[in-house]
C-alpha positions, 0 to 999 in steps of 0.5 A, a space after each residue: 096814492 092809497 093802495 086797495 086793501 089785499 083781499 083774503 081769498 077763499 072759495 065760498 063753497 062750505 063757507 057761505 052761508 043763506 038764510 030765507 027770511 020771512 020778515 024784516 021789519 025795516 024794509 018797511 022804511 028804507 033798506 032791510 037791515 034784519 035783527 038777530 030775532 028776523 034772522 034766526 026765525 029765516 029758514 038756512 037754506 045752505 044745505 041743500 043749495 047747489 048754484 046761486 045766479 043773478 044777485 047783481 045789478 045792472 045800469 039803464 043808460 042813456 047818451 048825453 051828448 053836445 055840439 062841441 064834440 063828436 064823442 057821446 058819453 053816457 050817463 046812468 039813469 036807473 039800476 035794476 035787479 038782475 033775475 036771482 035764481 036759486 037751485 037746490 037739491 031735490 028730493 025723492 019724498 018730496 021734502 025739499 026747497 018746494 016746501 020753503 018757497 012759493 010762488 008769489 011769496 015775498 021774503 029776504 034772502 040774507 048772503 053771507 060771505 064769511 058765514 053768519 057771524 057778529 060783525 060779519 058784512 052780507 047782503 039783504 035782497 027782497 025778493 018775490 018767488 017768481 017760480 019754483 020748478 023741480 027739473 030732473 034730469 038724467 044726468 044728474 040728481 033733481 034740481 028745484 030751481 027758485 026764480 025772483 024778481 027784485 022789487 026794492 033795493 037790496 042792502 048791500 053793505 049790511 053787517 051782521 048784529 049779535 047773536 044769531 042763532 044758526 043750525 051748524 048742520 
């Protein structure tokens, strides 16, 4: 019996990277699957991101059951996008993730586990902004939190092409 591969364990804070992508042509077609040049024209939103939620996918099920057992199975009828979120640092002057993300605007977030990097794997979701909302607070610094709806399946196995051109501060 094959054993699963031991998994390399890290924690993703400084080293995750985020890229909002305007534009991925081949989304048009299928799963996105950007290009270096897609990629390295996206905004890298890493900086100021502080909590990142609802990037998974959830089952609809149904009960199948007969007459031969009492026992009723399931089975999976549709996967739906769960509700993503970003949260940001806010800023006093007013330059920050408000300036990236509108209501309404339609774009790609790429995920990248081990950082942007050739032959690095990530995730590509579409997304559409359901809403940008500055929330202060008193306790701790302004948020702006970025909410989306899933319209299409994300590309969950994607691996990373040459030369991407990422800011390194």
């Amino acid at each position: 019996m094959p054993l699963i591969a031991k998994s390399t364990r890290y924690a993703p804070r400084a080293v995750n990277q985020y890229v909002w992508i305007p534009t991925v042509a081949s989304a048009a077609t299928g799963k996105p699957d950007p290009t270096a040049a897609e990629i390295s024209a996206g905004t890298f939103v890493t900086r100021e991101l502080t909590d990142i939620s609802g990037f998974d996918l959830s089952p609809d099920t149904v009960d199948s059951m007969d007459a031969a057992t009492r026992f009723v199975g399931q089975i999976t009828v549709s996967v739906k996008g769960g509700t993503p979120t970003l949260t940001f640092n806010g800023s006093k002057a007013g330059a920050d993730a408000r300036d990236v993300f509108e209501e309404g605007d339609v774009g790609f977030l790429l995920i990248a586990p081990a950082g942007v990097a050739k032959d690095a794997k990530g995730e590509v979701w579409q997304l559409e902004v359901a809403s940008v909302s500055a929330v202060p607070t008193l306790t701790d610094s302004l948020k702006v939190i970025v909410t989306f709806s899933v319209p299409a399946e994300p590309n969950r196995v994607f691996v990373m092409p040459d030369e991407v051109t990422v800011p390194t501060s």
